[in-house]
C-alpha angles and dihedrals in degrees: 000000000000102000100052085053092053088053094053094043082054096054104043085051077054106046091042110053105089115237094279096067083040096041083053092043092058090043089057099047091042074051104055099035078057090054099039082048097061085063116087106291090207121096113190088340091308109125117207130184120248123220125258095232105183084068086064093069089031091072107019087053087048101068093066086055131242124342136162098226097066089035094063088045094049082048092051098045089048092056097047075050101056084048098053100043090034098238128151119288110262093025110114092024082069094046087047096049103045084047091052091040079045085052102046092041086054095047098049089056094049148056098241095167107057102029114070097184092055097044084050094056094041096051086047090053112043083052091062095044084053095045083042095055093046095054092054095044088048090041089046092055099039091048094230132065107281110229107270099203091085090041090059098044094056086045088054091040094051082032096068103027083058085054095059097037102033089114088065088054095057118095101199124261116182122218114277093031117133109232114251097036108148113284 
């Protein structure tokens, strides 16, 4: 069959590429779904809510422990963030990086790989810390509470389109690495 020889082509070139070639993959997709996101987000009057990508490698980067690789990428997309949605400076490099260090300490408990329903809870969970977090941060500087309903709707968005793409956020720890070995 020569699709099924075309999908293992695919993940060999996969599974064999190291975390550089992944960890720029990644870049380049947070990148584009941020591009992507400055155009109009209605379709026929219909709003939706756009992902918060960076939270993608935030936690998919997480779960190999901490690096400074993906570290310096989630800084520098928090800080195009806080630019484009006029936040304060440091804001959602901060949201970025306690979801990736949440991640990575997760991760390091657990047995992320091999168990699915854990892996399922703890992204849910970490989204919700990460959409929790920016709702305080966002309440705390607006001096009310900031309407959650959009909040939620971009955590169920990124939620679910994480869902579909996560292979493409691990970088690839095989089994009996420490976590935090240089990527």
């Amino acid at each position: 069959m020569p699709g099924s020889f075309l999908t293992r082509r695919r993940q060999s070139l996969w599974a064999k590429s190291g975390p550089t070639p992944r960890l720029l993959f990644g870049s380049f997709l947070i990148a584009t779904v941020g591009l992507f996101g400055l155009t109009r987000n209605d379709i026929f009057g219909l709003s939706f809510a756009w992902p918060h990508a960076a939270l993608w490698g935030a936690v998919g980067w997480g779960r190999v422990g901490l690096s400074i690789r993906p570290m310096i990428i989630l800084i520098i997309f928090g800080g195009i963030q806080d630019v484009i949605f006029h936040a304060p400076m440091g804001s959602f490099e901060v949201v970025n990086l306690l979801t990736y260090a949440a991640s990575t300490a997760i991760s390091s408990e657990f047995d992320i790989t091999n168990e699915p329903l854990i892996a399922i809870a703890a992204t849910v969970l970490l989204f919700a810390g990460a959409f929790l977090v920016l709702w305080i941060m966002a309440s705390t500087l607006e001096d009310h509470p900031v309407r959650i309903l959009p909040l939620i709707a971009a955590m169920l968005t990124t939620g679910l389109l994480y869902a579909l793409i996560h292979k493409v956020f691990d970088l690839g720890r095989r089994p009996g690495e420490t976590p935090g070995q240089a990527i």
